[in-house]
Backbone as a ProteinNet text record, in pm:
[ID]
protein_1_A
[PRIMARY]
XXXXXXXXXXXXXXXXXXXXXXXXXXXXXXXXXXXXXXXXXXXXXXXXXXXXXXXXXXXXXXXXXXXXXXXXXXXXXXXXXXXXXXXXXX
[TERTIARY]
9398.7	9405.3	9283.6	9248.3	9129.3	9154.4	9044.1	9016.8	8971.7	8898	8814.5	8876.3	8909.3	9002.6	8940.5	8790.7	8770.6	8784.7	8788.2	8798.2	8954.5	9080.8	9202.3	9212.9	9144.6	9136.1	9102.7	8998.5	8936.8	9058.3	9118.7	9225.1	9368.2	9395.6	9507.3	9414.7	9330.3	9270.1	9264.9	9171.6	9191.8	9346.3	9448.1	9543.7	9623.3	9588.5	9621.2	9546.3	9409.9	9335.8	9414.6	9451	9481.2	9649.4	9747.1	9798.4	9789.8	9690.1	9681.1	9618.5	9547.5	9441.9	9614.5	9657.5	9761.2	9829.1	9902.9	9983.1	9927.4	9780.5	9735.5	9699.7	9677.7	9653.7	9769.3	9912	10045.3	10029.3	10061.9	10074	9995.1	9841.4	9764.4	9846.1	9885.1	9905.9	10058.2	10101.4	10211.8	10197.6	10109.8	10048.1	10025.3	9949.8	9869.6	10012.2	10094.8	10235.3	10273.5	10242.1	10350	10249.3	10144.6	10075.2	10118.7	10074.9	10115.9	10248.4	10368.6	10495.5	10481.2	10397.2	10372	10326.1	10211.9	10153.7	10233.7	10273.9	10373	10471.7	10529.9	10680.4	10616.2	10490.3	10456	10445.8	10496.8	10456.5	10363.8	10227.8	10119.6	10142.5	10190.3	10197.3	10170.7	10286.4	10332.5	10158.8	10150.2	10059.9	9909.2	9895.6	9787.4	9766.2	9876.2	9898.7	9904.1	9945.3	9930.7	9807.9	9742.5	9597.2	9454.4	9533.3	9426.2	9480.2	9592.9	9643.9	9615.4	9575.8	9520.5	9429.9	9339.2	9139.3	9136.9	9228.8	9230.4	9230.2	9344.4	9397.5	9276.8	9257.5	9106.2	8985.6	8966.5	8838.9	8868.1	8987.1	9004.9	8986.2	9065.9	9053.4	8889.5	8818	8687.3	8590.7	8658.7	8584.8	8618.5	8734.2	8763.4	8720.6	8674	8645.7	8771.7	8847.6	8947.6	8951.8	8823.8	8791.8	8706.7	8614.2	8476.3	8495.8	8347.8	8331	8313.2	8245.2	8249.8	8348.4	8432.7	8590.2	8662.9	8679.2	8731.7	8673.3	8538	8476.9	8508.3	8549.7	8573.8	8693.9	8769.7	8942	8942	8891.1	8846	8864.7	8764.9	8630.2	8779.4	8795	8937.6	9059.5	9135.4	9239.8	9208	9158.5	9056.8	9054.7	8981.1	8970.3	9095.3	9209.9	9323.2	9396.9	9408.1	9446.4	9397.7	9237.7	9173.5	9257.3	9233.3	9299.6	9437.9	9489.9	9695.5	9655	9593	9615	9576.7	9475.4	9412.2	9535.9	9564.7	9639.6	9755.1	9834.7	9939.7	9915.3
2416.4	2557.2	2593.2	2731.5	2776.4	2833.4	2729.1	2803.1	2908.8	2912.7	3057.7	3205.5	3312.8	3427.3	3489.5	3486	3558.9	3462.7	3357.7	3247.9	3254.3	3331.7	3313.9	3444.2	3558.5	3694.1	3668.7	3570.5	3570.5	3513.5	3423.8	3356.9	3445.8	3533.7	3646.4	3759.7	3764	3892.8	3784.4	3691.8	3618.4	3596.2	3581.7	3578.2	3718.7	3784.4	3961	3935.8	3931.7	3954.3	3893.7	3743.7	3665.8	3706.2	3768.2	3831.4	3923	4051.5	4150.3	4124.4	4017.3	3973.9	3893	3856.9	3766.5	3861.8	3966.6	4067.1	4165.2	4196.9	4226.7	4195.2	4005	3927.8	3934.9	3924.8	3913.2	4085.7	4139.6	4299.2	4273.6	4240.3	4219.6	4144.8	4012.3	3916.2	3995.9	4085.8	4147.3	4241.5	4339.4	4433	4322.6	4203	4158.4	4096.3	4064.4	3998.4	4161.1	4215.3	4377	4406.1	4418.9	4465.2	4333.1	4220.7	4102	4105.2	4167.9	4194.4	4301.1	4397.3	4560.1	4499.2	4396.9	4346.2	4241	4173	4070.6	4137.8	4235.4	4362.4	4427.1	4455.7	4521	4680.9	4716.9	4873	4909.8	4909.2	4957.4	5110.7	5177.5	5288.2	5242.6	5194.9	5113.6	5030.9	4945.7	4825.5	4899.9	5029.1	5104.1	5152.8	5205.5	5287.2	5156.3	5044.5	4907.1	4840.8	4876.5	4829.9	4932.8	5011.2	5161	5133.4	5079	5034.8	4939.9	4827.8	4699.6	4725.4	4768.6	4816.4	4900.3	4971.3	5077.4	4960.3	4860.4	4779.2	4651.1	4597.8	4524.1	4583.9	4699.6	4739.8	4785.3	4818.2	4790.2	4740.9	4614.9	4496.4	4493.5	4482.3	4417.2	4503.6	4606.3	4732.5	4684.9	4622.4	4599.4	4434.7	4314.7	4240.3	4136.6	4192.6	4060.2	3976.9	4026.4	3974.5	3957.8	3891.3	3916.4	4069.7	4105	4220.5	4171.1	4071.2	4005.8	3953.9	3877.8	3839.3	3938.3	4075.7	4211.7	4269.6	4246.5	4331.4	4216.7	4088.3	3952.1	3971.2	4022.7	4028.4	4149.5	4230.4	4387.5	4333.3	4306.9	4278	4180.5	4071.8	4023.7	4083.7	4183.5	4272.7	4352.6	4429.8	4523.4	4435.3	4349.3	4239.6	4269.5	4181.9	4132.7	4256.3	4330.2	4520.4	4524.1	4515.7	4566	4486.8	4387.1	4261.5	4257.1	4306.3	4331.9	4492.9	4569.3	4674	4642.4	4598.5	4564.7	4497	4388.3	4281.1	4387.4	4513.6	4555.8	4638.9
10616.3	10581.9	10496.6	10512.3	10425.4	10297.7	10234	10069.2	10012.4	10089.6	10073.1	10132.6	10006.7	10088.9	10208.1	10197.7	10347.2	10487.6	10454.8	10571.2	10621.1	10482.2	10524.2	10571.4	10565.7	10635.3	10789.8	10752	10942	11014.5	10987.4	11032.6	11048.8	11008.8	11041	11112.7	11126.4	11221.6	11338.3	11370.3	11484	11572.1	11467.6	11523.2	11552.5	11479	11554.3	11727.4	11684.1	11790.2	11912.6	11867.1	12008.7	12048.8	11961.9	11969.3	12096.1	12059.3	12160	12284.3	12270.2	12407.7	12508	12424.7	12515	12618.4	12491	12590.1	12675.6	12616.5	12735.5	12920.4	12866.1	12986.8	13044	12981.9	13056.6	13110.9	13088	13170.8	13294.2	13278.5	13396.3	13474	13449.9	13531.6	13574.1	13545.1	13587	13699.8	13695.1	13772.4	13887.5	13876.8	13998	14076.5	14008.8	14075	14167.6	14066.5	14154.1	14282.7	14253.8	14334.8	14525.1	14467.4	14561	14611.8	14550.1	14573.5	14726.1	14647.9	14738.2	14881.8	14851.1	14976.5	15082.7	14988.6	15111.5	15177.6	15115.8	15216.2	15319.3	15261.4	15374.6	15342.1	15233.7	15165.8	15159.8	15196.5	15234.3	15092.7	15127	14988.4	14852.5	14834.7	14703.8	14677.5	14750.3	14753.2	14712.6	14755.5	14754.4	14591.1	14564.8	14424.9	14333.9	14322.8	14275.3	14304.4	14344.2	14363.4	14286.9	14275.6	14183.8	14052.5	14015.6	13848.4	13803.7	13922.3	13876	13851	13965.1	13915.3	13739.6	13757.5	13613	13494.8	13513.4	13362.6	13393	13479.9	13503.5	13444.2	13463.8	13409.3	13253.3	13180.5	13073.1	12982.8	13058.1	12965.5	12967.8	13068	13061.6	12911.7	12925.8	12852	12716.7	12654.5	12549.6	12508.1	12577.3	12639.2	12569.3	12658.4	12706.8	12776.9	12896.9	12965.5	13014.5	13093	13099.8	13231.7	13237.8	13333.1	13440.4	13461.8	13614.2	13656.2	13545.5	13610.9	13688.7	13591.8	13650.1	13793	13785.9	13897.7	14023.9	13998.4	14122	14150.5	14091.8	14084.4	14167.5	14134.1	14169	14310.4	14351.2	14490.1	14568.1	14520.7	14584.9	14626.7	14518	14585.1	14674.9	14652.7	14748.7	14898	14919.6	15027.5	15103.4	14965.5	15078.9	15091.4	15014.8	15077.3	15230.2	15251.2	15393	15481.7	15453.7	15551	15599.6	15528.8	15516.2	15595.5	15631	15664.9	15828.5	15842.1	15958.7	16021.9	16004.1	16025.1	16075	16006.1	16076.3	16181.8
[MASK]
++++++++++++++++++++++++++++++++++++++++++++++++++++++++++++++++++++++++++++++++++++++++++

């Protein structure tokens, strides 16, 4: 543990921080389940409007950097993909 009070400050903001970065990553990783839900049924609607909320909370996070921006814009570039592909395919 740290001696120094600003070293025990950094250590409760870090853990705020990793705090909010966490629940943020879980929501994402929630959206991308919903969205994958939308796509395997076959809801093409649903799957569409779940694919414009993922891009929205992806580019978010990146903006706040929870995440990197290229992770977001690859994740991006991937749903998008298997959207075209699931549409074609029906």
């Amino acid at each position: 543990m740290a001696n120094i009070k600003s070293a025990k400050k950094r250590i409760l903001v870090i853990a705020k921080k990793t705090r909010k970065n966490k629940r943020v990553k879980n929501n994402l990783k929630a959206i991308l389940k919903n969205f994958e839900a939308a796509l395997t049924s076959g809801n093409f609607d649903v799957a569409k409007e779940k694919l414009v909320l993922a891009e929205k909370k992806l580019k978010q996070a990146a903006a706040k950097n929870v995440i990197h921006k290229n992770t977001a814009s690859r994740k991006v570039s991937k749903l998008a993909k298997k959207f075209n592909k699931a549409i074609k395919a029906a």
